[in-house]
N, C-alpha and C positions, 0 to 999 in steps of 0.2 A: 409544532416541535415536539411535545409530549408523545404525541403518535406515532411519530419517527422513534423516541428512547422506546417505546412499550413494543413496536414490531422490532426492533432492537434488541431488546432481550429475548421474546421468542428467537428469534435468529439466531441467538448467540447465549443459549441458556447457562455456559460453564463459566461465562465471565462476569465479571465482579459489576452487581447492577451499581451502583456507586460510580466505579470507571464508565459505563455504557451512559450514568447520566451526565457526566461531564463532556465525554469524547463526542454523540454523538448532533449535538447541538453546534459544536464546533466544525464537524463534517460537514454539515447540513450548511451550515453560513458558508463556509469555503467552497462546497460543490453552487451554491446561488451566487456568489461572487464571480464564478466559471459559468453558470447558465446551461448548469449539468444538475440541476434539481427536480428531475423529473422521475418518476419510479425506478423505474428499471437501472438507473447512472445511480441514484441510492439504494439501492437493492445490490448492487454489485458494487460497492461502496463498502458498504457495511459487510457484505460477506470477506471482502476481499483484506479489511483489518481485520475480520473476525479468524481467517486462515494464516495471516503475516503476524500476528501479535499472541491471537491465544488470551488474553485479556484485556483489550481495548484500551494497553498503554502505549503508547511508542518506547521501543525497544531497539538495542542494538543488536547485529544480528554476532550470532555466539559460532564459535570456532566449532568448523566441523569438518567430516571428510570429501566436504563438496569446496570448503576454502581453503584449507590448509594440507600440505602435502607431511603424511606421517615423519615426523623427527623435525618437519620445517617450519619455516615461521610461519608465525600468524598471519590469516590472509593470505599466504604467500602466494594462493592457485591468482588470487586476484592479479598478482602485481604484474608489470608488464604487458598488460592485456590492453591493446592498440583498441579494440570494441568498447572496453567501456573508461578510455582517457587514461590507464593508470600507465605514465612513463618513467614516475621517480619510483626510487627502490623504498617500500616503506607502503605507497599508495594505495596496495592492498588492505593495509589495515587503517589506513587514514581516512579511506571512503567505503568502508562496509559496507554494509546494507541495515539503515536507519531508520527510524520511523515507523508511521501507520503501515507505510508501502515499501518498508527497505528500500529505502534510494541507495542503488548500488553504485560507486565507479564514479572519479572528477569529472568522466564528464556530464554523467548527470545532474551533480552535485552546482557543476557551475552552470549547465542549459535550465535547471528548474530553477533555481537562485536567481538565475537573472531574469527568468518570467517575473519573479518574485521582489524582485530587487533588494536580496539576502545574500549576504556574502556566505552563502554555503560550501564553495569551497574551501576560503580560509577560515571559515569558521565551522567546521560539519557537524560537530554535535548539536550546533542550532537546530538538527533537523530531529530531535525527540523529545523539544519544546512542544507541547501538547497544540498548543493553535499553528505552531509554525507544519509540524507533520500533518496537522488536517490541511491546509494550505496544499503543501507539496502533496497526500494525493489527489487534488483536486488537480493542480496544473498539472502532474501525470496523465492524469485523467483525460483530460482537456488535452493534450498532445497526442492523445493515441485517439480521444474522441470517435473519428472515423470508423476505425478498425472495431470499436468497441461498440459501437451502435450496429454496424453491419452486423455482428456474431449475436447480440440480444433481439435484432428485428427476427432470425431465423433460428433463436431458440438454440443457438450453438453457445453453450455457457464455456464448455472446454476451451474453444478458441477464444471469449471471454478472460477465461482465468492466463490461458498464455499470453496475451499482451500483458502481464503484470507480472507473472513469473518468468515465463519463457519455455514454459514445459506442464508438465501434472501434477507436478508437489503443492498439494494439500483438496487438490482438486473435488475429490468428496465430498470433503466437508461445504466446499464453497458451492457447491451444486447442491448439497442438505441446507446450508445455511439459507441460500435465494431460494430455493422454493417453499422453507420456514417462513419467510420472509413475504409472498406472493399470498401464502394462506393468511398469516393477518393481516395481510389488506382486505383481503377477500376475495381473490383474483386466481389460488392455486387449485 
């Protein structure tokens, strides 16, 4: 586990070693809980808080012009959006994007909650509970498995980071952080 925090911090040099020592022990149990403990599933593990967080805390995700329509409410791009379960007025800001992994939208909040057997829909801020967000990205993780393994066997990190975003935001850094990451194992 020490090995895992110390390529940790290479990976993730601007974050607070402190948080990287708490957060990534709790990764590491919740990705071997999933039987996604193998390099490369923590290698994009770690990059992937290191790009959604910015300091290896779980966070709520904060009002921006990708959620919120100028003059309108919070969240409000969220609400009504059939793709990710939001059908009450309000949804948009009730189901964020939380956590290691920004669990976006009820219906994720209730398909990884009930992997989980967490009432993370009626309860959402459960999910930036420090073990409960290593959890959730783990069973993310583990749901998209497939897709995720296929993109790291051929070295496609971009298709990688889209299963998790959905696009290229922050993508750089998560292609600097994994290959940070490949050189202290010894492997880059």
């Amino acid at each position: 586990m020490a090995e895992w925090v110390e390529v940790a911090k290479k990976m993730c040099p601007q974050a607070p070693a402190a948080n990287i020592e708490m957060a990534v022990p709790l990764i590491i149990e919740a990705l071997r809980e999933m039987a996604l403990d193998d390099d490369d599933m923590i290698l994009t593990a770690i990059a992937t808080v290191h790009v959604e967080t910015g300091k290896f805390e779980p966070i709520s995700e904060y009002v921006s012009k990708w959620n919120t329509n100028p003059g309108g409410e919070k969240f409000g791009r969220y609400d009504g959006r059939k793709d990710l379960g939001n059908n009450v007025p309000g949804d948009g800001e009730r189901y964020k994007g939380r956590g290691y992994v920004q669990l976006t939208g009820r219906a994720n909040y209730r398909s990884i909650g009930g992997k989980l057997e967490i009432d993370l829909e009626g309860t959402p801020d459960l999910a930036n509970d420090h073990t409960i967000a290593a959890r959730i990205l783990a069973a993310f993780m583990k749901r998209e498995e497939v897709i995720l393994r296929r993109a790291l066997e051929i070295g496609d990190l971009p298709a990688a980071r889209r299963v998790v975003n959905g696009g290229s935001h922050g993508l750089d850094q998560f292609i600097a952080a994994f290959g940070r990451g490949e050189e202290a194992l010894g492997g880059g």
